[in-house]
C-alpha atoms as an extended CHARMM CRD file, in Angstrom:
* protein
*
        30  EXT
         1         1  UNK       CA             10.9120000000      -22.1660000000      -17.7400000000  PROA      1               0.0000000000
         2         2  UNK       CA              7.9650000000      -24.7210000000      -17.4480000000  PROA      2               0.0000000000
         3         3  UNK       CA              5.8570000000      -22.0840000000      -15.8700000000  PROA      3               0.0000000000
         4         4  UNK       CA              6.7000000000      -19.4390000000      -18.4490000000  PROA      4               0.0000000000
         5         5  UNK       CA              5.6410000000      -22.7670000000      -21.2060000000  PROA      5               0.0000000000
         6         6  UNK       CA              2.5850000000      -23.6320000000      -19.6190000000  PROA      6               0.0000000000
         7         7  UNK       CA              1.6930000000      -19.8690000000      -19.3900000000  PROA      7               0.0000000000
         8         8  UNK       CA              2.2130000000      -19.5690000000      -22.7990000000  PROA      8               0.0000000000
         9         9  UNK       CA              0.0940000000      -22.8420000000      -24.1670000000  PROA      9               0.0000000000
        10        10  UNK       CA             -2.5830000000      -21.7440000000      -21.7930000000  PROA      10              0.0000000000
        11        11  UNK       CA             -3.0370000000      -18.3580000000      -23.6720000000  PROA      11              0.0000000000
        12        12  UNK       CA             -2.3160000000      -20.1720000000      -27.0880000000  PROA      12              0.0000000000
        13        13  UNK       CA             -5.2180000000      -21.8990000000      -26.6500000000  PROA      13              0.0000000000
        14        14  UNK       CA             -7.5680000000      -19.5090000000      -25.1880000000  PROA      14              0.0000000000
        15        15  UNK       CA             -6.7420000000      -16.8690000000      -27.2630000000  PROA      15              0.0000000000
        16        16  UNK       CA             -8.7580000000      -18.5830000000      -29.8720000000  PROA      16              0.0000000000
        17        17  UNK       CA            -11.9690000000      -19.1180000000      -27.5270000000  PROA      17              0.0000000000
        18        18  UNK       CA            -11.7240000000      -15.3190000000      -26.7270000000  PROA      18              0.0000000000
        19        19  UNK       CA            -11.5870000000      -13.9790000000      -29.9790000000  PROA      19              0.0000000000
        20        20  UNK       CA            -14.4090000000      -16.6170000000      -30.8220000000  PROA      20              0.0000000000
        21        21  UNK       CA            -16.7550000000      -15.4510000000      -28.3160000000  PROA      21              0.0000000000
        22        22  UNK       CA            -15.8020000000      -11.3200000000      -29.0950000000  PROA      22              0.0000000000
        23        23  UNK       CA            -16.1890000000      -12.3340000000      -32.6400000000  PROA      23              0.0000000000
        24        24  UNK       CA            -19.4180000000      -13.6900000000      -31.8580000000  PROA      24              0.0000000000
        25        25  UNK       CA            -20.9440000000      -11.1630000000      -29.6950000000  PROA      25              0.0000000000
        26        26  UNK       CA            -19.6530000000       -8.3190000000      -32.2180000000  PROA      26              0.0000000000
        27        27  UNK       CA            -22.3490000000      -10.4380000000      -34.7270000000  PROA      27              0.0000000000
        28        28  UNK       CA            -25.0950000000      -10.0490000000      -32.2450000000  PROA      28              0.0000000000
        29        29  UNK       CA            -24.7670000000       -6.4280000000      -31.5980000000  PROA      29              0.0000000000
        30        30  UNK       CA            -24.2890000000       -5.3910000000      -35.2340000000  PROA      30              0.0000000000
């Protein structure tokens, strides 16, 4: 259970980063 938590707030708060970074990349292609 605290595996499967800390699992899940890792990729809570790197999902944000990701789609950040893709967002920002997208921006410099187009």
């Amino acid at each position: 259970m605290t595996k499967f938590l800390s699992l899940g707030l890792a990729l809570a708060l790197m999902a944000p980063v990701a789609f950040a970074t893709l967002n920002q990349a997208a921006l410099i292609v187009a």
